[in-house]
N, C-alpha and C positions, 0 to 999 in steps of 0.2 A: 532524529534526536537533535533539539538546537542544544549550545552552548549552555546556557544555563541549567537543564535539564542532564546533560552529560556530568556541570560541576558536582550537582545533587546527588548525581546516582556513584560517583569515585569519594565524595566524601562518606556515604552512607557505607560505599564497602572498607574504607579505609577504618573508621568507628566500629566496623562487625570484623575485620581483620584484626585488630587492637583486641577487642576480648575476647578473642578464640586464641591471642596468642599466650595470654596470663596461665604460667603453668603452678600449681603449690605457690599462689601472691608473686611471680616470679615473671618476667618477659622474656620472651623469647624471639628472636627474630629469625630459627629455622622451623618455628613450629609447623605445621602442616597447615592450619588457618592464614598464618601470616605469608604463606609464599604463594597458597592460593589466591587470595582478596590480592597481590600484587601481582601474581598474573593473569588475571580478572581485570585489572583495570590497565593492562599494558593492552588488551584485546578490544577494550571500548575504545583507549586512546586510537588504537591503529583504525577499527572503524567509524568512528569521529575524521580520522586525516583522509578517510579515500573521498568522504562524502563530500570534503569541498573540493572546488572548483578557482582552478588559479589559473587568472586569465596569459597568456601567453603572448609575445609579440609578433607583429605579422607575417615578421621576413620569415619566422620558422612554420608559415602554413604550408603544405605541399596538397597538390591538388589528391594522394593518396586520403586525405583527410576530408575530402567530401565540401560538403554544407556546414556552416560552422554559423555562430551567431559572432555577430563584430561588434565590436564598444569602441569606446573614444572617452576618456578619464578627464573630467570627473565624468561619470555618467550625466547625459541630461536628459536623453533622448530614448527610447525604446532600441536594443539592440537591430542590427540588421540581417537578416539568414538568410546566406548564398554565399555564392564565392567571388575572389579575386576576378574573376573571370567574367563576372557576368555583367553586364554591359549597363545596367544600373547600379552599377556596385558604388557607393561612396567612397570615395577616396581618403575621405579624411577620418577615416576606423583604422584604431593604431592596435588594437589588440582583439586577438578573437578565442571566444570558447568551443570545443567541439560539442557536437550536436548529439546528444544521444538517444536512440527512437528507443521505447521501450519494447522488448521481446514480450512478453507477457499483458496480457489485459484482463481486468480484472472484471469477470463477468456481475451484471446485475441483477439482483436477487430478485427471483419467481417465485409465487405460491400457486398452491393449488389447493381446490375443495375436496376434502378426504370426509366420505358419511360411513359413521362407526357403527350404524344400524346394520351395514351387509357385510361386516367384514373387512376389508382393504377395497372399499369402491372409492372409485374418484370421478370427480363430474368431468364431462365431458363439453356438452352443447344442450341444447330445450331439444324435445318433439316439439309438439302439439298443445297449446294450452300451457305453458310452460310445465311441460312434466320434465324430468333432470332422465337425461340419458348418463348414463351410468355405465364405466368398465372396472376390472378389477384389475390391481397395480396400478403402479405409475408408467406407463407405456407410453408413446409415443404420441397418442391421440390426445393423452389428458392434455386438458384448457391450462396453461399456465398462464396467469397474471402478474403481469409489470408492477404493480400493486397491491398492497395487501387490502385497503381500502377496496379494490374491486371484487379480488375475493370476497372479503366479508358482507357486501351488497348479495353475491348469488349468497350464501349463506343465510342469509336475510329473506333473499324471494325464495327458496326450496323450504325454509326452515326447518332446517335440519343440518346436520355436518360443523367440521371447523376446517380453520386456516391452518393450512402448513407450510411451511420453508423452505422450498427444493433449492 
């Protein structure tokens, strides 16, 4: 979420926190609307503040902190990633960010040819002649494609079946 998109979304709850709180033409500022929509936006603020990154100065690097990316203010130059220690290190990087690898990757989307003629068949691989070898489920065998485009190609030579989204 950038900065502008955060202001949008605390003013949209601030204007729906405002007319949830009008009781009988009347404001209220314990109303149940109004303490929600403000603790709603104490909750974006907080994950708005972890998501940046405040560059730190060198002397407080310790080698418990690894590989870090190093800057030199104003920026001019692409940060440098390594440590004090390493024997091309530039010296003249006055502040560094820590390095965060991501735990999670985000896997990329497969499809496979599902023919609604049999049931739950899915294609597999050709015989002979391009005939569509064919199992039932999604097991381990089925042909999954990197593309939906390639799916829709066997689609196209079996004529029959569609694309789906594993």
């Amino acid at each position: 979420m950038n900065k502008q998109e955060k202001e949008q979304l605390i003013s949209f709850i601030n204007k729906a926190k405002e007319d949830l709180s009008f009781d009988f033409g009347e404001y209220h500022r314990t109303h149940r609307g109004y303490v929600l929509g403000t603790k709603v936006i104490g909750y974006i603020k907080h994950l708005y503040e972890q998501q940046k990154v405040k560059a730190r100065l060198a002397k407080h690097w310790d080698e418990d902190l690894g590989d870090c990316l190093w800057w030199d203010f104003p920026v001019e130059e692409p940060p440098y990633c390594g440590t004090p220690l390493d024997d091309d290190f530039p010296k003249y990087k006055t502040h560094f960010t820590e390095l965060h690898i991501p735990d999670e990757v985000e896997e990329e989307p497969k499809w496979v040819v599902k023919i609604e003629d049999n049931g739950s068949a899915y294609f597999v691989d050709f015989f002979d002649e391009l005939q569509p070898h064919l199992v039932y489920g999604l097991s381990g065998e089925v042909m999954r494609f990197d593309s939906e485009d390639k799916a829709n190609a066997i689609v196209t030579l079996i004529e029959c079946g569609t694309v789906e989204k594993v």
